[in-house]
C-alpha positions in Angstrom: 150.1 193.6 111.6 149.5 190.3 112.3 145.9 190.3 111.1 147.4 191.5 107.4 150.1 189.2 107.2 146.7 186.2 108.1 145.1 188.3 105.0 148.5 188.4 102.6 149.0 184.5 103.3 145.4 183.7 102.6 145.0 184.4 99.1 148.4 182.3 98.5 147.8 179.7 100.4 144.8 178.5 98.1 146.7 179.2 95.1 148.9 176.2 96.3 145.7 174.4 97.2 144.8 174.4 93.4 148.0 174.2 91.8 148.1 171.0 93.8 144.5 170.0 93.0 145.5 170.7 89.6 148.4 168.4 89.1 147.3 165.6 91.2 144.5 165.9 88.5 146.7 166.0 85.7 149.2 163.4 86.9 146.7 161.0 88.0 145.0 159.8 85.0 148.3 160.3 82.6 150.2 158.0 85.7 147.0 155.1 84.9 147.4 155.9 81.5 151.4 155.0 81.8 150.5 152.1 83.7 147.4 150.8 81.8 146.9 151.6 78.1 143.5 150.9 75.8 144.8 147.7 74.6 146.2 146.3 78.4 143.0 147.0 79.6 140.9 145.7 76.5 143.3 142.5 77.3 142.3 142.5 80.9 138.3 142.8 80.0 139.1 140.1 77.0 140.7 137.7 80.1 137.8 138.4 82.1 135.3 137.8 79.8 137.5 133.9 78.8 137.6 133.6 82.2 133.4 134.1 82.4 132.9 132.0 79.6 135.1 128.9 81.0 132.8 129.4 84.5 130.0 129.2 82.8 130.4 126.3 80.7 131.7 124.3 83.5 128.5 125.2 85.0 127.0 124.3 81.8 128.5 120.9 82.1 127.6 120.6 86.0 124.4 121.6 84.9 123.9 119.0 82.3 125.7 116.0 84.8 122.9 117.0 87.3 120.2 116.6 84.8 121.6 113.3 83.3 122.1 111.9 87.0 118.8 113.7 87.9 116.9 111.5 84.6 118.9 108.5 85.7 117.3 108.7 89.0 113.9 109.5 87.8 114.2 106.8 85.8 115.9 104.2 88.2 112.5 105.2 90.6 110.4 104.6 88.4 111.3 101.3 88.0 111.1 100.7 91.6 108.2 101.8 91.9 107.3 98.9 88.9 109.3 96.5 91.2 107.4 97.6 93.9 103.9 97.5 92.4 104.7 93.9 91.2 105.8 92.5 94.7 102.6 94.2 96.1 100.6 92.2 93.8 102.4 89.2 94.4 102.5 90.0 97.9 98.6 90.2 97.7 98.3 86.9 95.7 100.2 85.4 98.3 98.8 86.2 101.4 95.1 84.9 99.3 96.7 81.8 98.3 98.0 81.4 102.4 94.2 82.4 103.6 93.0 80.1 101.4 94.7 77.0 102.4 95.0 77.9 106.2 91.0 77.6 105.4 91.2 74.5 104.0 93.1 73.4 107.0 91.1 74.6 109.6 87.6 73.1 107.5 89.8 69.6 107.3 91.1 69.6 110.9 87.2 71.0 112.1 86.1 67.7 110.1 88.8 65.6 111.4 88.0 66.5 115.0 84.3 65.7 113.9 84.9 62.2 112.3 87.4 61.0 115.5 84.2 61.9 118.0 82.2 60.1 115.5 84.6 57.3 115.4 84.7 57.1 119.9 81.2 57.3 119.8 80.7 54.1 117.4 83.3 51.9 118.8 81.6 53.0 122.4 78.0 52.1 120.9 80.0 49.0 119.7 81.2 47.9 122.9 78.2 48.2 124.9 76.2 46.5 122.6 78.7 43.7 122.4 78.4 43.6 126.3 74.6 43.5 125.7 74.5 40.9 123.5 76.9 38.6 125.3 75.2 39.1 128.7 72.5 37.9 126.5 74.1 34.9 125.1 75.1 33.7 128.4 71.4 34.0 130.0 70.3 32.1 127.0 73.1 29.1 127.6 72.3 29.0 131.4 69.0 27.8 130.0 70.4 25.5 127.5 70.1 27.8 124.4 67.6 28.2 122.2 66.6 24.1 122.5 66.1 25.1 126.2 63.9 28.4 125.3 61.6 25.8 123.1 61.4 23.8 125.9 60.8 26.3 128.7 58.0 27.6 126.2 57.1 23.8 125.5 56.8 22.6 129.0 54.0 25.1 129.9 51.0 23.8 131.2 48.2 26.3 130.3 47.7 28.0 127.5 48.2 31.7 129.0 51.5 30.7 130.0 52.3 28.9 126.8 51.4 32.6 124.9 53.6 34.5 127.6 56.1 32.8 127.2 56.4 32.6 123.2 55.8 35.8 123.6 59.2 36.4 125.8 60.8 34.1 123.7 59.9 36.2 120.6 61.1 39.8 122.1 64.7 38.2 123.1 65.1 36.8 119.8 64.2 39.5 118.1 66.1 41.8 120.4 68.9 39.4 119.5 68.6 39.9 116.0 68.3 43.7 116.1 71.5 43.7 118.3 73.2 41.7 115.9 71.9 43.8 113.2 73.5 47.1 114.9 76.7 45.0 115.5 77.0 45.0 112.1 75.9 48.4 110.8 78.5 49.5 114.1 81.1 47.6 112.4 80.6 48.8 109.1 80.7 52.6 110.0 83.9 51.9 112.2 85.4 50.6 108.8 84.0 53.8 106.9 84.4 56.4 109.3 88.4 54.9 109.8 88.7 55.3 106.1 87.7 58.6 106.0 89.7 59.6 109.2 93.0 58.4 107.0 91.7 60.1 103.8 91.1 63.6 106.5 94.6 62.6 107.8 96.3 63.1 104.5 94.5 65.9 103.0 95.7 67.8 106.7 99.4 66.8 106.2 99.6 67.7 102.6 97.1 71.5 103.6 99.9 71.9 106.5 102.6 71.3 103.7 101.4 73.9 101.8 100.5 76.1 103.8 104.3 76.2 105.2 105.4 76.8 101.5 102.6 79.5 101.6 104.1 81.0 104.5 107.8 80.9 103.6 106.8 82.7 100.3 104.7 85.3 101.7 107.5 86.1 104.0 110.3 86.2 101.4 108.2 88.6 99.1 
């Protein structure tokens, strides 16, 4: 019994299956078509499509602000890289023109440092043959000068003696003479060798002057 009434119900029960299938089919797309006609939705695709457009040219514009910032940059390096190339030249310039006179310094001060040793080592030669020459001076006066020379030379009894003794006389005169002679040439390097000393003096103070405005340029490039 119960087994027919399963077998009865069966065959019914999927009839309401598809009746059911059937309108949910049929009420379904005339329910969208209630709710969205052809033209709503040709609206809808036409906003869409206005609202792609207005992205993409605002990307447009983005697009072209980027490139005209991107050209600006470009072009702004560039000319940095100009500036940059002409401070390295003048940098280079620079730093030559600094060598250069820190050379010229160094070669005045080397001759400077020459010239003063010079300069001690004459007024020393100077001295001691000043000392010389006035130990000299005072021998000869102890013996009455050169009067008393004559007549130590004069007052000689033989004629052996009378040669030695012109013969001294001779060498301390003429030692005398080449004493006074270096005096002078002495003196007269002292005077040069002071001259040039003040000319090296200068030429320093105005290399050292440049060189600091050297200096301060290379270091503000």
């Amino acid at each position: 019994m119960g087994y027919k009434v399963l077998h009865v119900l069966r065959p019914l029960a999927w009839r309401h299956v598809v009746t059911l299938l059937c309108l949910v089919g049929v009420l379904s797309p005339a329910a969208i078509g209630a709710a969205a006609g052809p033209e709503d939705k040709l609206d809808a695709v036409e906003k869409r499509l206005d609202g792609a457009k207005k992205n993409l040219r605002g990307v447009e514009r983005r697009k072209a602000v980027e490139l005209a910032d991107l050209q600006r940059i470009d072009t702004r390096r560039a000319e940095l890289d100009r500036e940059l190339a002409g401070l390295n030249e003048q940098l280079s310039d620079a730093e030559t023109q600094l060598a250069d006179s820190r050379a010229a310094l160094q070669s005045t001060t080397q001759k400077l440092v020459a010239t003063e040793g010079r300069l001690a080592d004459t007024r020393q030669e100077l001295t001691k043959t000043r000392k010389q020459f006035n130990a000299r001076a005072r021998s000869t006066y102890m013996y009455g000068g050169q009067a008393g020379w004559t007549g130590l030379v004069l007052g000689v009894e033989t004629i052996s003696t009378f040669e030695r003794g012109l013969k001294y006389a001779r060498v301390i005169l003429a030692d005398d003479q080449r004493q006074v002679e270096r005096m002078t040439v002495l003196e007269t390097t002292i005077r040069r060798t002071t001259a040039d000393l003040e000319v090296l003096q200068k030429r320093r103070a105005a290399q050292q002057a440049v060189d600091a405005d050297r200096r301060d340029a290379a270091a503000a490039i």
